[in-house]
KOLVEX-865031 format. One line per 5 residues: number of its first residue (from 1); their letters; for each residue x, y, z of C-alpha. Coordinates in steps of 0.001 Angstrom, whole numbers, plus 500000, padded with zeros to 6 digits. Layout:
REM KOLVEX-865031
NUM) A) X/Y/Z ~ ...
//
This chain:
REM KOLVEX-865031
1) XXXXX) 500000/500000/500000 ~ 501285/503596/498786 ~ 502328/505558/502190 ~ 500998/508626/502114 ~ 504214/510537/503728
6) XXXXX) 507545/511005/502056 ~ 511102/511275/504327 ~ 512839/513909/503765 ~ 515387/512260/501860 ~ 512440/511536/499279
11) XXXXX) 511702/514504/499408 ~ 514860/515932/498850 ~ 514899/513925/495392 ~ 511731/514846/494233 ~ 511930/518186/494864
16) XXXXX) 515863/517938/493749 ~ 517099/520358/496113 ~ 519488/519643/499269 ~ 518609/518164/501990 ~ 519971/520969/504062
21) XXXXX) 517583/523363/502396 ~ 514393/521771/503174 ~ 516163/522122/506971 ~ 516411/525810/506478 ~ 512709/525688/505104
26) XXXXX) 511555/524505/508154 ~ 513627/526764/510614 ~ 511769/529136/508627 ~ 508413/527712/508230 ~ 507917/527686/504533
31) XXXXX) 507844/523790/504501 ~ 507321/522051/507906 ~ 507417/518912/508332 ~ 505609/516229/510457 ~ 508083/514486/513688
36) XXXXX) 507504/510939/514340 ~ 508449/509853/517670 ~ 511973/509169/516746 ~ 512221/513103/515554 ~ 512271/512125/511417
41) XXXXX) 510786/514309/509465 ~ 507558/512974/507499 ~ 506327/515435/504499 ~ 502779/514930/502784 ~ 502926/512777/499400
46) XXXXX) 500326/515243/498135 ~ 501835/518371/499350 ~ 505383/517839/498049 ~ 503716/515977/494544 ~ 502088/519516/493750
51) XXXXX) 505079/521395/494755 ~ 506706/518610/492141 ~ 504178/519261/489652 ~ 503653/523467/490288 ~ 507370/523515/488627
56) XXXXX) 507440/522916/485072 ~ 510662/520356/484122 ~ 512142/522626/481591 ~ 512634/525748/484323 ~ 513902/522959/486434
61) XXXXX) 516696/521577/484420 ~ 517465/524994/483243 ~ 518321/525718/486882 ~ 519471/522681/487224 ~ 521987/523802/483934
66) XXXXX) 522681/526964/485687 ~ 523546/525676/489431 ~ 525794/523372/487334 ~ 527559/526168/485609 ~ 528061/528425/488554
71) XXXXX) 529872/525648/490201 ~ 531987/525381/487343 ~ 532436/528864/487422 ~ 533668/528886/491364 ~ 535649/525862/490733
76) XXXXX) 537393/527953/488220 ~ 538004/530779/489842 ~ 538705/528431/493294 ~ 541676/527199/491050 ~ 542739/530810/489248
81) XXXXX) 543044/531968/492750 ~ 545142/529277/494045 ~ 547568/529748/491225 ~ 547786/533202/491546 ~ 548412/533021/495402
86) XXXXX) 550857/530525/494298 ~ 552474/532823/491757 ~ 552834/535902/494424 ~ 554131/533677/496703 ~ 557187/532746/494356
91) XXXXX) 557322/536466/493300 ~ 558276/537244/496557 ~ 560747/534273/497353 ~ 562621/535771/494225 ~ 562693/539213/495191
96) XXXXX) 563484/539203/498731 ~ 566283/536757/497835 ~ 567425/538264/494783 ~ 570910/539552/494873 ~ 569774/542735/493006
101) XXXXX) 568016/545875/495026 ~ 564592/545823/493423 ~ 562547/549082/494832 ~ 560264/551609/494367 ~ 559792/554985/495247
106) XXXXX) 557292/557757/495188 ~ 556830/560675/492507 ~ 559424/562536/494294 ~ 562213/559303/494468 ~ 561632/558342/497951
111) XXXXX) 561562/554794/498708 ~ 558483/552559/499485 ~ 559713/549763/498943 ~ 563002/547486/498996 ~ 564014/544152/499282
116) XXXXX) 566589/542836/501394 ~ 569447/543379/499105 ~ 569831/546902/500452 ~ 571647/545732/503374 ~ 574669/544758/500859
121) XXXXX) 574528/547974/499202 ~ 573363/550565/501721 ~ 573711/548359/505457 ~ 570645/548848/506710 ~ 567742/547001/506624
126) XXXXX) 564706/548000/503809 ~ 562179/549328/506440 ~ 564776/551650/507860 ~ 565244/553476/504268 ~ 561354/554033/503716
131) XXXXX) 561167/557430/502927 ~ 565298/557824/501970 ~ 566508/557752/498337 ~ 569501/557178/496498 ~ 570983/560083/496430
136) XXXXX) 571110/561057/500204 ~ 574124/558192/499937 ~ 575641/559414/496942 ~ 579693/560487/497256 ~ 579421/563100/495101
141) XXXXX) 577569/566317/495569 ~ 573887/564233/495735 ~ 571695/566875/494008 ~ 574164/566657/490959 ~ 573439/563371/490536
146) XXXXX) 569975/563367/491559 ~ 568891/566126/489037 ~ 571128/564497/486102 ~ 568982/561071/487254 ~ 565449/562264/487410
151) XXXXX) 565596/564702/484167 ~ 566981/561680/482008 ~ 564273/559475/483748 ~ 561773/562586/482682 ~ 562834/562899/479275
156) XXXXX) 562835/558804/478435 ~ 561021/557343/480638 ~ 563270/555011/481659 ~ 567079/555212/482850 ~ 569074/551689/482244
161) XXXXX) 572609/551320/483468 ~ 572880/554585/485736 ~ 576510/554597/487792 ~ 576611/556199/490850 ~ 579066/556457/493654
166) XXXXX) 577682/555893/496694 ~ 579248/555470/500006 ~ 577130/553112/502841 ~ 576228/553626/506586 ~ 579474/551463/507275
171) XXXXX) 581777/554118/505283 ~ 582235/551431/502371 ~ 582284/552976/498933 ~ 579522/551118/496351 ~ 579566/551383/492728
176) XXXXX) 576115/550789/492162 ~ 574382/550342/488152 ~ 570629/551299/488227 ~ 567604/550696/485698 ~ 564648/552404/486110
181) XXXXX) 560953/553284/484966 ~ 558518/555542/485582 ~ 554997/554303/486669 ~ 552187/556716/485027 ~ 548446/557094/485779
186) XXXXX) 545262/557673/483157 ~ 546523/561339/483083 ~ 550177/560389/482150 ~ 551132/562021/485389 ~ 554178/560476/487437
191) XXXXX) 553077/558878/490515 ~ 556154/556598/491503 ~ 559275/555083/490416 ~ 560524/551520/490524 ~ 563774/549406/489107
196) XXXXX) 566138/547414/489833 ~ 569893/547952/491484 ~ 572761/546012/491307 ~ 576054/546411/493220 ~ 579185/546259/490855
201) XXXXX) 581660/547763/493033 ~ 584365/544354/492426 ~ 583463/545207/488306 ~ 584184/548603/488644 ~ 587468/548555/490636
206) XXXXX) 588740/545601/488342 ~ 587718/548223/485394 ~ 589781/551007/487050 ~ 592358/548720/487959 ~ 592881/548015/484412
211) XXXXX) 592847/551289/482988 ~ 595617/552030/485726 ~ 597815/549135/484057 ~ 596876/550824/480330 ~ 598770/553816/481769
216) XXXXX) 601064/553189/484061 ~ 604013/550780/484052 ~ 603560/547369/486101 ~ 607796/547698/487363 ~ 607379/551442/488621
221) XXXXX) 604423/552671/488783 ~ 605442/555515/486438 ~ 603007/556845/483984 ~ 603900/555020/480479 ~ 604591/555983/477064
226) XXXXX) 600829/556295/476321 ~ 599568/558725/479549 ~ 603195/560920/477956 ~ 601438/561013/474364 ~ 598116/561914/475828
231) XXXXX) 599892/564798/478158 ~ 601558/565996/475337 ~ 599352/565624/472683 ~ 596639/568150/475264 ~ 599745/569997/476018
236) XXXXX) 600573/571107/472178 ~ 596875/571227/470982 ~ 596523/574313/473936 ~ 599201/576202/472634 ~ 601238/575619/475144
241) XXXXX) 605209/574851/475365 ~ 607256/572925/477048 ~ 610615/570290/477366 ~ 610752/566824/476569 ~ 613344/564867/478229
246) XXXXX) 614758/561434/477207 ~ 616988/559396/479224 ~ 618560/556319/478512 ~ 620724/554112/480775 ~ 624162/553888/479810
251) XXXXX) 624740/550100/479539 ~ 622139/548590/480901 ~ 622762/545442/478441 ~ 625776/545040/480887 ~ 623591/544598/484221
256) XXXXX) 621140/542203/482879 ~ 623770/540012/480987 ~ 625780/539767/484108 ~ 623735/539524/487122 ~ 620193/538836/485297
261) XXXXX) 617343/540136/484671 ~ 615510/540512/488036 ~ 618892/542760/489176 ~ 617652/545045/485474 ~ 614650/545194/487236
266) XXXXX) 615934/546251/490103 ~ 618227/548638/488854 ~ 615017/550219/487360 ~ 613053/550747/489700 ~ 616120/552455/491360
271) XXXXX) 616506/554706/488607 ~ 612219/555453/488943 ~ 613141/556363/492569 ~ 616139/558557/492067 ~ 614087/560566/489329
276) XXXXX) 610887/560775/491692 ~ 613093/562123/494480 ~ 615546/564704/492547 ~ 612531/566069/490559 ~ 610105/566433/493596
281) XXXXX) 610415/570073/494012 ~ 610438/570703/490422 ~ 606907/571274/488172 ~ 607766/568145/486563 ~ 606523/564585/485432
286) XXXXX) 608538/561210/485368 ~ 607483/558554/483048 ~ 608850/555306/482213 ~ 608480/554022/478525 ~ 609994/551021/478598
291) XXXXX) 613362/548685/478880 ~ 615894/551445/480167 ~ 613989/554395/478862 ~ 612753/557138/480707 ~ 610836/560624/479877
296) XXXXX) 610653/564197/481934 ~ 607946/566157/480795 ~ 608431/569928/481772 ~ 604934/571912/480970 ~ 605897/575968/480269
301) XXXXX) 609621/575168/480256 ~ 612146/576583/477820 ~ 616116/576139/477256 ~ 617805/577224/479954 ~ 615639/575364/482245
306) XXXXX) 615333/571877/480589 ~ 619227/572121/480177 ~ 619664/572877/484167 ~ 616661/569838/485109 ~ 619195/567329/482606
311) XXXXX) 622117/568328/484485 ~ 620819/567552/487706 ~ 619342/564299/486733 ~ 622276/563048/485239 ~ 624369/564293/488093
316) XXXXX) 622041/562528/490634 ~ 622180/559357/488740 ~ 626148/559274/488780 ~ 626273/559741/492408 ~ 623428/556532/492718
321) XXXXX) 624986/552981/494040 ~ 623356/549796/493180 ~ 623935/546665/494465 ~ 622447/543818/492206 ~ 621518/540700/494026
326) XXXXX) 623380/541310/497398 ~ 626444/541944/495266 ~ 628879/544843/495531 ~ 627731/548211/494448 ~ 628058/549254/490723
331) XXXXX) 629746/552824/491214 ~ 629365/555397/488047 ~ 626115/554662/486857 ~ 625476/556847/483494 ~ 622888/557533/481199
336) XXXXX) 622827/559461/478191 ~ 619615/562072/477667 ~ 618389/563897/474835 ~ 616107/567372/475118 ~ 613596/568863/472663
341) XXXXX) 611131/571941/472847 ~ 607900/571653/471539 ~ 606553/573217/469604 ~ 609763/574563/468100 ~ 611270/571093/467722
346) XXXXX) 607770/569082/466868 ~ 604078/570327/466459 ~ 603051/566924/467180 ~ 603694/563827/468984 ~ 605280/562074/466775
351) XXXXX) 607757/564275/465350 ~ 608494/565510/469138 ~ 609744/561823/470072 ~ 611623/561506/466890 ~ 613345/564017/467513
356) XXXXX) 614125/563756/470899 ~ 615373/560299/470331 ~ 617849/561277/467844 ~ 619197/563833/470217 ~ 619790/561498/472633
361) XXXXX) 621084/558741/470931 ~ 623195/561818/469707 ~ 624165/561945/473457 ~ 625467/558131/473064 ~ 627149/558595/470082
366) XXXXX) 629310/561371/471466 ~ 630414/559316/474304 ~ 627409/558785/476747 ~ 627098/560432/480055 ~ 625759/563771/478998
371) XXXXX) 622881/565647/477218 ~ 622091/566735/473775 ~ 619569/569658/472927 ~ 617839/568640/469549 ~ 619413/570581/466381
376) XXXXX) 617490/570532/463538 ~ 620506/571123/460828 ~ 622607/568142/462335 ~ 619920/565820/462829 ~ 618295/566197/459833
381) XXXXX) 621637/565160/458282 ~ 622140/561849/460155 ~ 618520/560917/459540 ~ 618810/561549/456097 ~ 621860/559609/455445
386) XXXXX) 619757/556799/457719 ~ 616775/556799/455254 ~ 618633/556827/452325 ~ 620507/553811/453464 ~ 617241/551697/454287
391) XXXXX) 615608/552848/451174 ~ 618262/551205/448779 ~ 619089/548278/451282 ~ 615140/547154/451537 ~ 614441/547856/447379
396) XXXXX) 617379/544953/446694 ~ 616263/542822/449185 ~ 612370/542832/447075 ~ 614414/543201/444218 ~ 616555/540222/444884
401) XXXXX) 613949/538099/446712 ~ 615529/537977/449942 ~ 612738/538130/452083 ~ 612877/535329/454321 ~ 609079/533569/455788
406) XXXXX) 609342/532265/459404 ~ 606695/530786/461304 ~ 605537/530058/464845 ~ 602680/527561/465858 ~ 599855/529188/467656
411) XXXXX) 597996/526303/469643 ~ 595177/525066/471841 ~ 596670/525507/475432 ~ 595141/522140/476450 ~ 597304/520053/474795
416) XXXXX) 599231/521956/473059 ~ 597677/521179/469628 ~ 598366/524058/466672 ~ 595162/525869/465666 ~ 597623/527808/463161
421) XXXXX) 601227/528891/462073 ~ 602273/533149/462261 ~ 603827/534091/459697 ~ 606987/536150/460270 ~ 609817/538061/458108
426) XXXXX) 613440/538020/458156 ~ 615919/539420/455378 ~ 618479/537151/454275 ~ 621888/539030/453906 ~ 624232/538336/450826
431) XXXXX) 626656/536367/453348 ~ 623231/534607/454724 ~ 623189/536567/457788 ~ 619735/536650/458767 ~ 618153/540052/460180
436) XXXXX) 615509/540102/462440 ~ 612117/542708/461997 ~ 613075/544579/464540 ~ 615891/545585/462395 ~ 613556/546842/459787
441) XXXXX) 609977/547039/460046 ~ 609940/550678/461831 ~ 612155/552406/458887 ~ 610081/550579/456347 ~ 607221/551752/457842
446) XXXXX) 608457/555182/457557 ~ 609742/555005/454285 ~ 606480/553694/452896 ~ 608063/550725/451813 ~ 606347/548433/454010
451) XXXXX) 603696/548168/451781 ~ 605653/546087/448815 ~ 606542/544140/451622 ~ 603260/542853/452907 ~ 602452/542242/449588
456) XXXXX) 605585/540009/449047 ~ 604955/538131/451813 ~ 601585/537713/451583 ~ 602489/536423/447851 ~ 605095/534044/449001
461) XXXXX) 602645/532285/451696 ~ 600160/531883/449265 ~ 602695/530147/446471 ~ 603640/528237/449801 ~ 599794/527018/450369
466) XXXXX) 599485/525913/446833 ~ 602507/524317/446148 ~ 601478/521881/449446 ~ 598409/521050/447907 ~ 596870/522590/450986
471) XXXXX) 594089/524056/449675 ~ 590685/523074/451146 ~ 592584/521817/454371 ~ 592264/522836/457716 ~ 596052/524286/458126
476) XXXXX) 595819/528163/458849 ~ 598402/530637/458466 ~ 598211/534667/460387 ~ 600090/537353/458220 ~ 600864/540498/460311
481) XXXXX) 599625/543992/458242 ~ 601101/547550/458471 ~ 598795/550311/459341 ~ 600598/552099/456260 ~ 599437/549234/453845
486) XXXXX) 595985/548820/455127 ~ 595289/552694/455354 ~ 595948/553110/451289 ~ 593151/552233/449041 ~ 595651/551417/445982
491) XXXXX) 597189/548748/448246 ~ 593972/547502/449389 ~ 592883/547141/445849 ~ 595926/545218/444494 ~ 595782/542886/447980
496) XXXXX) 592169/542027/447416 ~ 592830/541026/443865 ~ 596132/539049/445030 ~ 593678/536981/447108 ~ 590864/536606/444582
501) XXXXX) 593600/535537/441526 ~ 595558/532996/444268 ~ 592767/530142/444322 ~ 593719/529588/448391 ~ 590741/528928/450843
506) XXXXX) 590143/532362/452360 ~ 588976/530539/455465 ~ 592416/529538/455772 ~ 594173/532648/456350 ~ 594115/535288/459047
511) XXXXX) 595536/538714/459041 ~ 596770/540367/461948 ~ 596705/543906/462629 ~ 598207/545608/466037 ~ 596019/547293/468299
516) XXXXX) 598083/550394/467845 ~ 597185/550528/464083 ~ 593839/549571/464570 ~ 593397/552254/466963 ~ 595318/555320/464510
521) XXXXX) 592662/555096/461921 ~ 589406/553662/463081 ~ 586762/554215/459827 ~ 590033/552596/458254 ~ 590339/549363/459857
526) XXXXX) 586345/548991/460465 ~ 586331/548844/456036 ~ 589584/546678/455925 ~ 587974/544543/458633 ~ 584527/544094/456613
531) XXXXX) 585759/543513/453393 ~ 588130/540669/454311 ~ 585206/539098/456710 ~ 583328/539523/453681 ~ 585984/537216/451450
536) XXXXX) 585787/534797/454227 ~ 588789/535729/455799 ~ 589540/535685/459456 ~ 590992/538643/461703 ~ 592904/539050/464594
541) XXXXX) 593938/542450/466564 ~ 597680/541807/467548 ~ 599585/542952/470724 ~ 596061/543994/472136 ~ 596522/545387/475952
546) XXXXX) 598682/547954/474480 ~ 596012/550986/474324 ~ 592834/550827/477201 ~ 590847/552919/474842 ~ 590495/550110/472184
551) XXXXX) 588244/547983/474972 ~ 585754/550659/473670 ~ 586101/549697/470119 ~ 585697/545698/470539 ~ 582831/545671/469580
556) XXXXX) 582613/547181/466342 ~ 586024/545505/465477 ~ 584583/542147/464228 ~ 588036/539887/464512 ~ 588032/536564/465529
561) XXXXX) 591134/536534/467611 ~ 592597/539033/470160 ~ 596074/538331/470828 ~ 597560/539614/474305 ~ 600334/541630/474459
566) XXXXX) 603067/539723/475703 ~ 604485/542341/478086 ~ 600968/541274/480411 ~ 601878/537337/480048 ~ 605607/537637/481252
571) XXXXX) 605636/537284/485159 ~ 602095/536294/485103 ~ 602053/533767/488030 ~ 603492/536942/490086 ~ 601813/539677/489359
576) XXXXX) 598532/540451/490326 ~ 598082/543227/488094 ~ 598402/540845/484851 ~ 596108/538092/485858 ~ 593398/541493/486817
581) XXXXX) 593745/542123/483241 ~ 593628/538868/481324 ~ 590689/537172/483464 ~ 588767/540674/482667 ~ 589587/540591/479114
586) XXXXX) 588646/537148/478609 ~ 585420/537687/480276 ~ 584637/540576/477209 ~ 586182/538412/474505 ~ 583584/535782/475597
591) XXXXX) 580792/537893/475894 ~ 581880/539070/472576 ~ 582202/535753/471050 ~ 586296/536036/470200 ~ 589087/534338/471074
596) XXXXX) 591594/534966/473314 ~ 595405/533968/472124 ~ 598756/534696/474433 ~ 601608/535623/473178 ~ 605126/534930/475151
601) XXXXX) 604490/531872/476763 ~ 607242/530561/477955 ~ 607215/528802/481269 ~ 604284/525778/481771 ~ 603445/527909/485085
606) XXXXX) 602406/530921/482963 ~ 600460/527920/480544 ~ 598477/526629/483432 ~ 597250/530478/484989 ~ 596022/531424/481114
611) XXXXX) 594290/527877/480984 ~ 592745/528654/484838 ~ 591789/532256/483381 ~ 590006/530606/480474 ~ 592377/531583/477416
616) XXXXX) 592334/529421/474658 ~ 595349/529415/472512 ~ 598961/530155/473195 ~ 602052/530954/471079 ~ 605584/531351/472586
621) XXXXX) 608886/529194/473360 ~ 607388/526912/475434 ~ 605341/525052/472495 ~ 608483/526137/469246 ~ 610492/529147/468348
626) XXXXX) 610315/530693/465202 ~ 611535/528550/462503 ~ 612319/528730/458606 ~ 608948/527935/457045 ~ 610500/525724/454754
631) XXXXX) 611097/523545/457383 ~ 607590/523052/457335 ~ 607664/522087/453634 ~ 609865/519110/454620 ~ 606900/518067/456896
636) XXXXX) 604545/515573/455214 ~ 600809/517175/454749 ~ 599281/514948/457228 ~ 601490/516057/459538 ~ 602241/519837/459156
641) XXXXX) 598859/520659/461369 ~ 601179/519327/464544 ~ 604685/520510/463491 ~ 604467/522949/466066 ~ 603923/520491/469171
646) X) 607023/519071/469062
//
């Protein structure tokens, strides 16, 4: 028999609502129900049927459709909330533990917000700067910097890479590299700042440090040949005049091949200090150029007075004892000095240290142990008789095809495997004498001469190449290039057709050209550069280290090798100085995508610091000395890639 009451779990279904609802129904008396003596609830069949029936079934599944939905919905969003609490959550692992300050300021630059990396920079916790800025740290005057900051940040929006000085809580100094962006409202009006910061105080140190090597020599901390060019160079282009010493220790070839080369060094750095002391009360700078050379640069000086300062310094230099090594003190040290006016004996730098140099190897010539003043009649006459010489002597050596080709491995500094051979020139003599470059080059240079001979050389490799059948192979030969050649466009014309015409794998040559060149005639070098990458060719820039300002340049020279000057890879293991630069330098060739190669390698200590500092290749007398490159003819092909191991 049909009961006539439905539980309210029946009722539930038939009504297809929740249970708990029909509870809240009756709390509120819309739908009570009946209590049996056990307290169930008991609702009438026919009440709840005509509830059942009152509701049409399409409204009910549409609700039905729509409850279903809107739990979709807040499952959705449930799980969009989740991930975004999630995401904030890693946000802010990452930027409190971020090395980099990342803040944000107001309109006016005071912070509202840091992370905890401002305790590295500025030493203080972030909630202790709220309200600070920058600039109330900055070394410098702060609203210099502050105003140069905020109207750059005005006029781009944005500021990337800004260096400032600033100088902790603790008294530490912090080089410190911010980015930064302006936050706008609807009406484009500022309302706040934010960026990032990042302390680079080891970077820039290391940077200065390096620039200090560029200019200064490592031995005596005197200011080198190049901080003398720049000096003088300013000094001339002012209108100004002045005295140029040179001095030159009177046989210093005698000290080093007797007692060695660390006594040289020590006798130099004695020199330095006898200079430093006798000129100290004198308007005056010292300078060391290199070997046993030295330079006194007197600013508004004229004749009378640069003959008195040489007098003096010679004078203080004969009274000087050394003792070499413990040994007993060398007594009449000498040196011979030369002096020239600018601008009466140069208008530029290079005719100013021409000049001087003749007048003091003038001084030599006459018996050492004194000073010459530059004069233009007698001088002219020995360096005309010079020139003349050279001239004749280097036309029969092209004439007569005496032009000798060395070479010297370059190789991988792992194992000592050649990646390729230098090419260097000698001159044969008639009596087969052989004369080294240093002989040569400078005067050829001079002459203009230089450029028949990179062309002859450059000819004779590539004869070399094809007569070994090497073409196609992976053996690769570096040819060093005068600035003089590369800077005429009738040279550059015939060289380029030379290459074309010779039928030898451009990919397996690479010219070298010194940083010093590179550096004379930028525009110059950047076309030479991009017409032999264009061919296929590969570059190098030679002796690099030479000139700091060229780290500037890097980038738009595209060469594929940067050779180190060899006067940073001598002493290596012991000087701090050198391994500053090379581990700095190979950081920006490798950023830059270049190699690094080292040049004067000598010792397998200096091989394992480059290897540690992550250069690549090597050249020097540890792996071969320069050789006859015929004795790589005698090689057989196979083998000619590894001649240079052995």
């Amino acid at each position: 028999m049909e009961r006539d009451e439905y539980s309210i779990q029946e009722a539930s279904v038939r009504l297809g609502i929740p249970i708990q609802k029909l509870r809240r129904w009756e709390k509120q008396g819309i739908l009570v129900a009946r209590r049996t003596r056990g307290g169930h609830r008991r609702y009438a069949r026919e009440l709840i049927d005509n509830l059942v029936e009152s509701l049409p079934s399409p409204v009910t599944d549409r609700h039905s459709d729509e409850l279903a939905a809107i739990k979709r919905e807040l499952k959705e969003k449930r799980r969009i909330i989740q991930l975004l609490a999630e995401s904030e959550s890693r946000y802010r692992d990452l930027v409190e533990t971020s090395h980099d300050l990342i803040w944000a300021t107001d309109a006016q630059g005071r912070f509202t917000y840091l992370n905890s990396a401002s305790v590295e920079i500025f030493g203080i916790a972030p909630k202790e700067l709220i309200g600070r800025c920058f600039f109330d740290y900055e070394a410098r005057p702060s609203h210099i910097s502050n105003r140069r900051f905020l109207s750059t940040l005005r006029k781009h929006g944005e500021v990337k890479n800004y260096l400032s000085h600033l100088v902790n809580v603790n008294g530490q100094d912090r080089w410190v590299g911010i980015n930064a962006r302006v936050s706008l409202d609807d009406s484009h009006r500022v309302v706040g700042i934010r960026g990032t910061a990042r302390d680079i105080t080891d970077q820039h140190l290391a940077a200065e440090q390096i620039e200090h090597l560029a200019k200064y020599d490592q031995l005596t901390d005197l200011p080198n040949r190049v901080s003398l060019q720049q000096e003088i160079e300013t000094a001339i282009e002012s209108g100004h005049y002045g005295a140029l010493l040179l001095l030159d220790v009177d046989h210093f070839k005698y000290v080093n091949d007797n007692f060695g080369h660390r006594a040289g060094d020590q006798l130099i750095t004695g020199v330095a200090g006898v200079l430093r002391e006798t000129l100290r009360e004198v308007p005056a700078q010292v300078y060391r150029l290199g070997g046993d050379e030295f330079a006194v640069h007197l600013p508004e000086c004229l004749r009378a007075q640069a003959v008195e300062v040489a007098e003096t310094v010679l004078d203080a230099l004969r009274q000087y004892r050394f003792h070499p090594n413990g040994h007993r003190g060398i007594s009449n040290l000498t040196a011979s000095a030369g002096i020239a006016l600018y601008p009466f004996h140069g208008g530029d730098i290079a005719g100013l240290l021409a000049n001087v140099d003749i007048a003091m190897y003038q001084a030599k010539d006459h018996g050492r142990n004194r000073y010459v003043l530059y004069d233009q009649d007698s001088s002219s006459i020995r360096s005309t008789h010079r020139r003349v010489h050279w001239a004749k002597k280097l036309r029969e050596v092209l004439d007569e095809d005496r032009l000798v080709l060395y070479s010297q491995p370059v190789v991988r500094l792992t194992d000592a495997e050649p990646v390729h051979h230098e090419i260097l020139v000698r001159i044969r003599e008639e009596d087969g004498k052989i004369i080294p470059p240093g002989q040569f080059i400078e005067i050829a240079e001079s002459l203009g001469i230089i450029r028949d001979i990179d062309l002859a050389v450059t000819w004779k490799l590539l004869n070399h190449v094809k007569e070994r059948g090497e073409k196609g192979r992976k053996v690769r030969y570096s040819i060093n290039l005068s600035r003089v050649s590369i800077s005429d466009q009738h040279w550059v014309r015939r060289f380029h057709r030379m290459l074309a015409d010779s039928g030898v794998n451009p990919n397996q040559l690479v010219f070298e050209i010194t940083e010093t060149a590179a550096m004379s005639e930028v525009d110059v070098t950047l076309a030479f550069i991009r017409s032999l990458k264009d061919m296929g060719c590969r570059l190098a820039l030679d002796d690099f280290g030479a000139g700091f300002s060229s780290f500037y340049y890097l980038k738009r020279f595209d060469v594929d090798y940067l050779k180190i000057d060899m006067g940073f890879v001598k002493g290596l293991t012991t000087d701090e100085g050198n391994r500053i630069f090379i581990k700095a330098l190979c950081e920006v060739a490798r950023g830059l995508s270049k190699q690094v190669v080292a040049e004067g390698v000598e010792v397998p200590e200096v091989r394992q610091a480059l290897l540690e500092m992550g250069v690549q290749y090597g050249q020097g007398f540890l792996f071969r000395k320069p050789a006859p490159l015929e004795e790589h003819l005698l090689l057989p092909p196979e083998r000619s890639a590894r001649a240079g191991a052995r």
